[in-house]
N, C-alpha and C positions, 0 to 999 in steps of 0.2 A: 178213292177218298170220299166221292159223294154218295154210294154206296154205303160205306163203313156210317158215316154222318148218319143216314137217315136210320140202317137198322140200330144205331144206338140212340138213338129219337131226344137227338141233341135240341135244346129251347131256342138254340139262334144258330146261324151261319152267316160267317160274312165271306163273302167273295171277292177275290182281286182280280178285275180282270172279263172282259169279257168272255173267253172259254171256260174260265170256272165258275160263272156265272151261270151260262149256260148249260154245263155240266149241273151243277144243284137243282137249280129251277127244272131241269127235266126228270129228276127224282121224287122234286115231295111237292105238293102245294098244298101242305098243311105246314110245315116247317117255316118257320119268319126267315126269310132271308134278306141281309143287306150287300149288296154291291158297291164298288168301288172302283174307280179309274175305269167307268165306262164314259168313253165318248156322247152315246146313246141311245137311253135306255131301249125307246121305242122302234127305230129299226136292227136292234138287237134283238126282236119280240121277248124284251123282259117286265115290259109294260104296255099297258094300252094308252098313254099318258103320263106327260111331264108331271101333272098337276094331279092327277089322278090314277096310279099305278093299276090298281084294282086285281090283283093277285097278291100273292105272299111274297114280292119282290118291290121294294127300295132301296133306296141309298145315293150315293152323289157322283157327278158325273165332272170328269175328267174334260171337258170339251174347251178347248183351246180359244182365248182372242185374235182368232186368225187376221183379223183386219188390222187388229193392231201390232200385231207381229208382222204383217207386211210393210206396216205405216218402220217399222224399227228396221227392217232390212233396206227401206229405200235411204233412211238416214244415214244409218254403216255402208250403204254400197250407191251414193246418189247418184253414180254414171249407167244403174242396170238398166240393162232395157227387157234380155228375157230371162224368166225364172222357171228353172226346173225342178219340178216335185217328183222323189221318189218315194213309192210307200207299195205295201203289199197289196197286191189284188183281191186276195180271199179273204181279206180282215174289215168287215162290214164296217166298222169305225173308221177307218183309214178312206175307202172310200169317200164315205160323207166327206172327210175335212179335205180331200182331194178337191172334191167337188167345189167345196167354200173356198179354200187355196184360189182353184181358178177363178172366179166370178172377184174374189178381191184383187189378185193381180190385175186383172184384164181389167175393172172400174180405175184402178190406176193409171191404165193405160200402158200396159207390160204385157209383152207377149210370154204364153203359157208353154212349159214345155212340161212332156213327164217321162217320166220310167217306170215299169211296176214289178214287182217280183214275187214268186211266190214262195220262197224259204233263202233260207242264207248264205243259200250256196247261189245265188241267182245274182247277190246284191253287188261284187265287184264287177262283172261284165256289164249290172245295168247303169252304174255309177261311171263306169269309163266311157259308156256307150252315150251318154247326155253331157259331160262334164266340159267337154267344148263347144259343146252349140249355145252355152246358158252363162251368164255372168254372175249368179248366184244360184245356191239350192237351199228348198225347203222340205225339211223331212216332219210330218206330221207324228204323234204320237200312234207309234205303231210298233207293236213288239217284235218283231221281224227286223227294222232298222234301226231301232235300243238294241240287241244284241249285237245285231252289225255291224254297229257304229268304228270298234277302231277299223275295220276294213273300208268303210267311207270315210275315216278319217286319214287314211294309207295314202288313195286317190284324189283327194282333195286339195291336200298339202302341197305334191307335187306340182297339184296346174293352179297354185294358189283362187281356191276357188271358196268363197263365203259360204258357211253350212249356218241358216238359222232353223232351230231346231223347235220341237212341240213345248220340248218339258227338258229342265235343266238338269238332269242325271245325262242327259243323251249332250249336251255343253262340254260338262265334265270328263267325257269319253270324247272329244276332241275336236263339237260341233263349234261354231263362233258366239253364239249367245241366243237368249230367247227372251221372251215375255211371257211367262209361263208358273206353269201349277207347283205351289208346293207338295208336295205329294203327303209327307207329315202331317202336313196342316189339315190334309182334303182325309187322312186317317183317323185325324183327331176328332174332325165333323162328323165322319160317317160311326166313332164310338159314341159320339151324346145322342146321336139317333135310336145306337142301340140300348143304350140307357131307358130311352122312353120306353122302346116296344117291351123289356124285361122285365119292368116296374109296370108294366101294364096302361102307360098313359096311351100308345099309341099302337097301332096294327099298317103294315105296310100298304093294304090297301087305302088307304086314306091318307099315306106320308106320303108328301108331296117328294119328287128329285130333287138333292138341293144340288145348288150350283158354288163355287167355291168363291169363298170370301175375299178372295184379292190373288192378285198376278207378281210375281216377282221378275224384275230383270237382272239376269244373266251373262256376262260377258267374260272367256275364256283369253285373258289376256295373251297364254302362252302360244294360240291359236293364230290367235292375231297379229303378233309377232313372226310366227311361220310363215305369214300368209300375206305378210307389208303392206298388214293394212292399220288403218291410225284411226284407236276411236274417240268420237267428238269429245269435248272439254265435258258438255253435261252428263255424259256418261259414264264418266272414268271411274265415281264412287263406285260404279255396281262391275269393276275388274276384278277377276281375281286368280 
């Protein structure tokens, strides 16, 4: 595809994703490209900078309120004490928010647990293999456990165990809730970008990363019900 893109010496590409992201930017850098639902940009080497990208790559990054989605699991789950994260080991994105996962657990004062996996055939043995040492789990945005998800959602249910997840499509697929990215909305951002560069206001090397306009909460009623757990009264608008 990114191939085809460059010998038809298309005016923009936009990318979803850090693998297609990386796929394009290692074809052209003369072609404007924007990205989207990247964690981030810069240990992705898609940029040299938040602020200053300085190649033919921007666009808006996906990176999760991890602290505050930890602050929302202690409230659904206020007797945890250890949290385990499963996310894929070779998905540079998933690392970093691993990484942030533990440092905000552990300032809580919550012991860290993980699992990691490297394709989707890894994900039910690493899920069963943590799911009783941990009183909740957190799965970062990571496209290995979005695909996943009903097989951690298979495992979960049985040991009633609290899944708060990156991004609310992985809710949906049968996680317990999040604080997380519209993903529409973060599509809609990364279009006015490309508006500029098209019309010529702007060039990727000098458009800053934007970062997403606001967080939705998430909460998977049916889940929750599986799982006999009761969510608070202030929460209950964002059930569904």
């Amino acid at each position: 595809i990114s191939d085809r893109f460059v010998s038809n010496k298309v005016d923009l590409v936009l990318a979803i994703a850090t693998p297609a992201a990386q796929s394009i930017a290692g074809k052209t850098t003369e072609i404007p490209i924007l990205a989207t639902a990247i964690t981030d940009f810069v240990s992705a080497k898609l940029a040299n900078s938040n602020e200053a990208p300085g190649g033919n790559v921007s666009g808006t990054t996906d990176m999760n309120p991890i602290k505050e989605q930890m602050d929302l699991l202690v409230k659904l789950v206020p007797d945890v004490k250890t949290v385990g994260v499963v996310y894929c080991s070779s998905e540079d994105n998933s690392i970093l928010q691993a990484g942030l996962a533990k440092r905000a657990i552990e300032k809580l004062g919550l012991t860290y647990a993980e699992a990691t996996v490297s394709n989707t055939n890894d994900v039910q043995q690493a899920v069963q293999s943590i799911v009783d040492k941990v009183d909740a789990i957190y799965l970062p945005t990571d496209n290995v456990l979005a695909t996943a998800m009903p097989t951690v959602y298979g495992v979960t249910v049985q040991s009633k165990t609290p899944v708060i997840c990156g991004e609310s499509g992985v809710v949906d697929n049968g996680g317990l809730a999040t604080l997380g990215i519209n993903y529409y909305d973060l599509g809609y951002q990364t279009g006015l970008m490309a508006v500029k560069i098209i019309k010529g206001e702007a060039e990727p090397a000098t458009m800053p990363i934007e970062s997403p306009s606001g967080f939705d909460f998430v909460i998977n009623g049916n889940t929750a019900k599986e799982i006999d757990l009761e969510i608070p009264a202030d929460l209950q608008q964002y059930v569904k």
